[in-house]
N, C-alpha and C positions, 0 to 999 in steps of 0.2 A: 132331229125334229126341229123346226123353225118356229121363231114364235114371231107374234104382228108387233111393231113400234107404230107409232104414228108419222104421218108423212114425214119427210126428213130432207138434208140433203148429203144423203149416205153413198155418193158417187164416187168413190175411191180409187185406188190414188187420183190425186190432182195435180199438175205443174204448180211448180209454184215457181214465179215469176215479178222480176225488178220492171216495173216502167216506170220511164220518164214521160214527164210531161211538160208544156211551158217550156219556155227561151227566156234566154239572156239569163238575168237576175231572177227573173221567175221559175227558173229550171225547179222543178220538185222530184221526188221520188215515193212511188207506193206500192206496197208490197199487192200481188193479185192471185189468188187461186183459181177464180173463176174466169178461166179464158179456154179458150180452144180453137178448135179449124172447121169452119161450117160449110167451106166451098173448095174446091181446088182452080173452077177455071170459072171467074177470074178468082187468086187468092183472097180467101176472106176470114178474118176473126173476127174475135168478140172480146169486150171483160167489162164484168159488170161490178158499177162503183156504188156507194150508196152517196145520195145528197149533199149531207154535210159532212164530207171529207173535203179536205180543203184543196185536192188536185181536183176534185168536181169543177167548181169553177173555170180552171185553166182548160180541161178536157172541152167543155162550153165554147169557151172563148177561143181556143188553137184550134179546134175540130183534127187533130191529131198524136198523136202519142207513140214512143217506140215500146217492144216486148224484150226487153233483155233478159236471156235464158243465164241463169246464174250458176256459178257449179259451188265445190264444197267450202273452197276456201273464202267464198263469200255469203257465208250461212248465220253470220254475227249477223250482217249489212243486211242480209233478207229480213230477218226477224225482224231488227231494230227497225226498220221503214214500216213496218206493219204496226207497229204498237205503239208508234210515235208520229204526231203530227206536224207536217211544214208550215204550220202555218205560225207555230210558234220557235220551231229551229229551221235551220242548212241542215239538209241530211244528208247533201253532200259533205260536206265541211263534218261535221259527226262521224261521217263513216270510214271518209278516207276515199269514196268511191272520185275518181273522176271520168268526165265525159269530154266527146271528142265530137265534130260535127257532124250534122247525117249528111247523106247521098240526095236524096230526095225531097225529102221536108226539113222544117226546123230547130224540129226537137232532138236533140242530142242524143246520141248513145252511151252508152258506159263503155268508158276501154276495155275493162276489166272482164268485160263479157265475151264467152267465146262467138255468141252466135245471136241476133240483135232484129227483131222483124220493124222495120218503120210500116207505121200504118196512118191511114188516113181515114177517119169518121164516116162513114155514108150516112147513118143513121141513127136516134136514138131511142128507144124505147122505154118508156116507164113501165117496171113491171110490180113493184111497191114498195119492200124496204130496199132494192137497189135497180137503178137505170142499167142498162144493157147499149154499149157503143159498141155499135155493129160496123166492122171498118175493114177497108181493101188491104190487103199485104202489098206496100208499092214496091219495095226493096229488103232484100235481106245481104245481112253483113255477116262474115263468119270470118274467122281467125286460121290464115292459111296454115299456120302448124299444127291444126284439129286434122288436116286434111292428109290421108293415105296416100302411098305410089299413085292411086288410080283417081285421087281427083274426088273420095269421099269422104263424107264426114264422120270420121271417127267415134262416134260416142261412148265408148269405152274411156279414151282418152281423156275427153273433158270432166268425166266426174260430176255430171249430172245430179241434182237432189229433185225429191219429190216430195210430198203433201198429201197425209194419211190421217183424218181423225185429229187434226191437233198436233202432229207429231211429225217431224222431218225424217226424210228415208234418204238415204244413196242406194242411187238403181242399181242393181247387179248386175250378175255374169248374164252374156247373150242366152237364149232358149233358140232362138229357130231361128229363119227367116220366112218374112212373108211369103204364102204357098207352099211353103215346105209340105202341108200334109198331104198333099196331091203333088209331087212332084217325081216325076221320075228319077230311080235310083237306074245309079253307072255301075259297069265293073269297071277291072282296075285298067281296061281299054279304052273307056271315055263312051262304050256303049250300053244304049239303056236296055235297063233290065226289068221283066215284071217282077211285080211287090205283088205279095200276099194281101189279102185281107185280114187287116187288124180293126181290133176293136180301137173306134176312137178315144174312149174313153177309157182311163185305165185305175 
């Protein structure tokens, strides 16, 4: 039986994710849960900052930022940029993280990171306690030893973390692949075979 909470933002798991933003000396670092993928063609994210953080201004003034996707061994460095602000440290210099230059735009990436989306601002919207920068995917960077015989991206390998309620997870073992549940089963010939009707739900 379910009971009612009041609105929320009970969308679980979340990425949880390093951007940069700002060049040169102004480079900053801040920790984002709230990002995602709103388009495919062209690519498009989001991540929504509140005002007075002190990469807001920079976000402003660059009209661009990278998404560096973090894995385990950089889960001190996640935390610590979310609970500390650059406006009074280097959080690079704090963390140990260093950055390398982008493809695209100006803002740096983290070495450190397997897998780095540069993006560029289209838009910003105020939504109340935090603005929403709605921005193109111009280039993505990955780290070719994530990469399989075939040219994909591993994510078993990199060790991925997520963002649950307060609480950091490492993602687990694979479940499926996309369409699996409509997909036709082979025999040990490579020819398909009809599947029974199963309950989807088990």
């Amino acid at each position: 039986m379910k009971i009612t909470w009041k609105a929320g933002t009970m969308l679980y798991p979340l990425p949880a994710v390093l951007v940069t933003v700002g060049k040169g000396n102004e480079t900053n670092l801040l920790t984002i849960a709230w990002t995602g993928i709103v388009n495919s063609d062209p690519a498009m994210t989001y991540i929504s900052v509140r005002p007075e953080r002190h990469s807001y201004g920079l976000l402003k003034k660059n009209m661009e930022f990278v998404i560096n996707i973090p894995t385990e061994n950089m889960l001190n460095a996640l935390d610590f940029c979310g609970v500390r602000s650059g406006k009074n440290i280097n959080k690079l210099k704090e963390t140990g993280l260093e950055t390398e230059k982008g493809d695209k735009i100006e803002t740096p990436t983290l070495k450190q990171s397997p897998l780095a989306l540069e993006c560029k601002v289209k838009n910003i919207t105020p939504l109340g306690s935090h603005d929403m920068f709605l921005a193109e995917i111009v280039s993505v960077r990955i780290d070719e030893t994530l990469l399989n015989k075939q040219g994909v991206f591993d994510i078993e390998k990199s060790r991925l973390i997520t963002y649950c309620h307060g609480f950091y997870f490492a993602l687990g073992r694979k479940l499926g692949k996309f369409g699996f549940s409509v997909a036709k089963k082979k025999n040990k010939h490579g020819k398909s075979i009809k599947q029974n009707k199963k309950r989807l739900i088990r």
